[in-house]
C-alpha positions as CSV (number, residue, x, y, z in Angstrom):
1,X,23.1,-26.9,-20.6
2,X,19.9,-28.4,-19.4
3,X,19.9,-26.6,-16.0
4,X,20.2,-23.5,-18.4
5,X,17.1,-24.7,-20.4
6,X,15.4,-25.3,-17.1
7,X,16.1,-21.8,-15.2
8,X,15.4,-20.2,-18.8
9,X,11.8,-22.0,-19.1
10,X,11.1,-21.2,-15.5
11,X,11.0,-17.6,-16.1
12,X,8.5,-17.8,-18.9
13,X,5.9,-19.7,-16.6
14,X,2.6,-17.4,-15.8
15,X,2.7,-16.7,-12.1
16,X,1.3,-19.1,-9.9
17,X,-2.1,-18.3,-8.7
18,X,-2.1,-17.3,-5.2
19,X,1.7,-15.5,-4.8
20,X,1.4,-12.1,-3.1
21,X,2.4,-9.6,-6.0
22,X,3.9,-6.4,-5.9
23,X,1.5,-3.6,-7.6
24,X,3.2,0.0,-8.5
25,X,0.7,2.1,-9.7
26,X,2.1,5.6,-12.2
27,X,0.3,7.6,-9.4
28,X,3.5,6.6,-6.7
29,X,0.9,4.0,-4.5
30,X,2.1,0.5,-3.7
31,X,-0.2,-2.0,-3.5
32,X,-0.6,-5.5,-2.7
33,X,-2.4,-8.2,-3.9
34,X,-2.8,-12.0,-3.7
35,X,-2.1,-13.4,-7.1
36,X,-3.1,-13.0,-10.3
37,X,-6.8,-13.8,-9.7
38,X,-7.2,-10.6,-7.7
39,X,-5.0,-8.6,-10.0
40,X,-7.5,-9.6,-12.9
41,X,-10.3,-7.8,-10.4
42,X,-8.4,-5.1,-9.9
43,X,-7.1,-4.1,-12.8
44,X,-8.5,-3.5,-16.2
45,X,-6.5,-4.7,-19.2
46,X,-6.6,-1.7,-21.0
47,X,-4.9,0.0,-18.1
48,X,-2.4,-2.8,-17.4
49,X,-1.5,-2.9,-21.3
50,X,-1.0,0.9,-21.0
51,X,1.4,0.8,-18.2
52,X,0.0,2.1,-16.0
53,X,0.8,-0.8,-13.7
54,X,4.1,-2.5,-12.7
55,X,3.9,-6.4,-11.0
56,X,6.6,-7.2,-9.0
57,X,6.4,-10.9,-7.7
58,X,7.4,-12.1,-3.8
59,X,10.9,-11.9,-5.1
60,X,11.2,-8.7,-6.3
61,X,11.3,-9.9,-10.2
62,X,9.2,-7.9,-12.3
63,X,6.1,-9.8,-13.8
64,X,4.9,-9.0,-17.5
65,X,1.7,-8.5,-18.5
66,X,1.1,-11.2,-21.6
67,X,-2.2,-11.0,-23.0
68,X,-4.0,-14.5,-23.6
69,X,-7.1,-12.3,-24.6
70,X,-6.5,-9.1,-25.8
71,X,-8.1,-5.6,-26.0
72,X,-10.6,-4.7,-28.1
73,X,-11.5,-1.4,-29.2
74,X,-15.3,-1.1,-31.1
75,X,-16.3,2.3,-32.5
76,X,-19.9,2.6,-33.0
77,X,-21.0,5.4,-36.0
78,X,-17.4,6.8,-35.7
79,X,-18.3,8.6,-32.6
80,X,-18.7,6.3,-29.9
81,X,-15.4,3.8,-28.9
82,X,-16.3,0.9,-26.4
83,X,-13.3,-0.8,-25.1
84,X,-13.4,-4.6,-23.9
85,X,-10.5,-5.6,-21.2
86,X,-8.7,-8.3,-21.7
87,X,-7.2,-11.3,-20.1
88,X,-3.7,-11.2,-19.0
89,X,-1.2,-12.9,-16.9
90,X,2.1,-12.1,-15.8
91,X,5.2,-14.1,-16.4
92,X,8.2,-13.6,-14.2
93,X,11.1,-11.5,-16.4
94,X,14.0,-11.1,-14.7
95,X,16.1,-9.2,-17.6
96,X,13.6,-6.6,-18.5
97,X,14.2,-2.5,-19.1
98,X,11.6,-1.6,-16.5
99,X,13.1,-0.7,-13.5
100,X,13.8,-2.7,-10.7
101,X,11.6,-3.0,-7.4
102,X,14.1,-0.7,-5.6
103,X,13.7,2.1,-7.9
104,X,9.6,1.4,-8.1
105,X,9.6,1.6,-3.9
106,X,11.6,4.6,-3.4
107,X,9.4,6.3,-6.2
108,X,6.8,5.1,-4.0
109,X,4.5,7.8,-1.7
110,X,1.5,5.9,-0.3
111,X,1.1,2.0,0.4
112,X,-2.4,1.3,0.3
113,X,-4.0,-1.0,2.9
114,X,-3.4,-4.2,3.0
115,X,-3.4,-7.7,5.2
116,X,0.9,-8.5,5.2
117,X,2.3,-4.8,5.2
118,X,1.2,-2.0,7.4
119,X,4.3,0.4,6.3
120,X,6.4,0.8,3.4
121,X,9.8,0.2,5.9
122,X,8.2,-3.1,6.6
123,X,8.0,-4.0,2.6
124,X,11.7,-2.7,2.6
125,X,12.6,-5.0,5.3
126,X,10.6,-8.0,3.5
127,X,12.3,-7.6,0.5
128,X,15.7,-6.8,1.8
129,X,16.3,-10.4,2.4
130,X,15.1,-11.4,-1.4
């Protein structure tokens, strides 16, 4: 019962900060990044609260977006909308609905630059052994 607890609470941990992390964007690209630092930079919260993003960690578990600051939306005279991105981090969730890093990769068409893959076969082979 308390290795249960354990392996349950681990899984609801925010990602460490410097773990490479799997980046699927709607358009089919894979990219890469090194932790949740540079996914902050890269990605605006709107977009990653939109879905337009899906985190995979080192592992191949997917990694929800949990907002510790949200989004805010301000509309100005009722014309004009200025949108604030928030603040998220991404918490390993092993029994979600999205699908699983297998499906994202052979949805994937491009694999954008990056310093640990040069091919989407080598990402294949990297994960293979996960």
């Amino acid at each position: 019962m308390i290795g249960e607890q354990f392996v349950a609470a681990a899984y609801h941990e925010p990602l460490a900060i410097n773990k490479m992390i799997f980046v699927f964007v709607e358009d089919g690209t894979l990219e890469i990044v090194d932790g949740i630092e540079q996914a902050r930079q890269n990605y605006e919260g709107i977009d990653v609260e939109s879905g337009v993003f899906q985190f995979y960690n080192d592992k191949g578990i997917y990694l929800k977006p949990r907002f510790i600051k949200p989004n805010k939306t301000r509309r100005f005279f009722w014309i004009f909308k200025t949108i604030e991105s928030g603040i998220f981090e991404l918490v390993p969730d092993p029994n979600t609905d999205e699908d699983d890093i297998w499906t994202c990769i052979s949805e994937t068409v491009a694999l954008e630059p990056n310093s640990r893959f040069k091919t989407i076969e080598e990402v294949k082979l990297y994960l293979k052994d996960c």
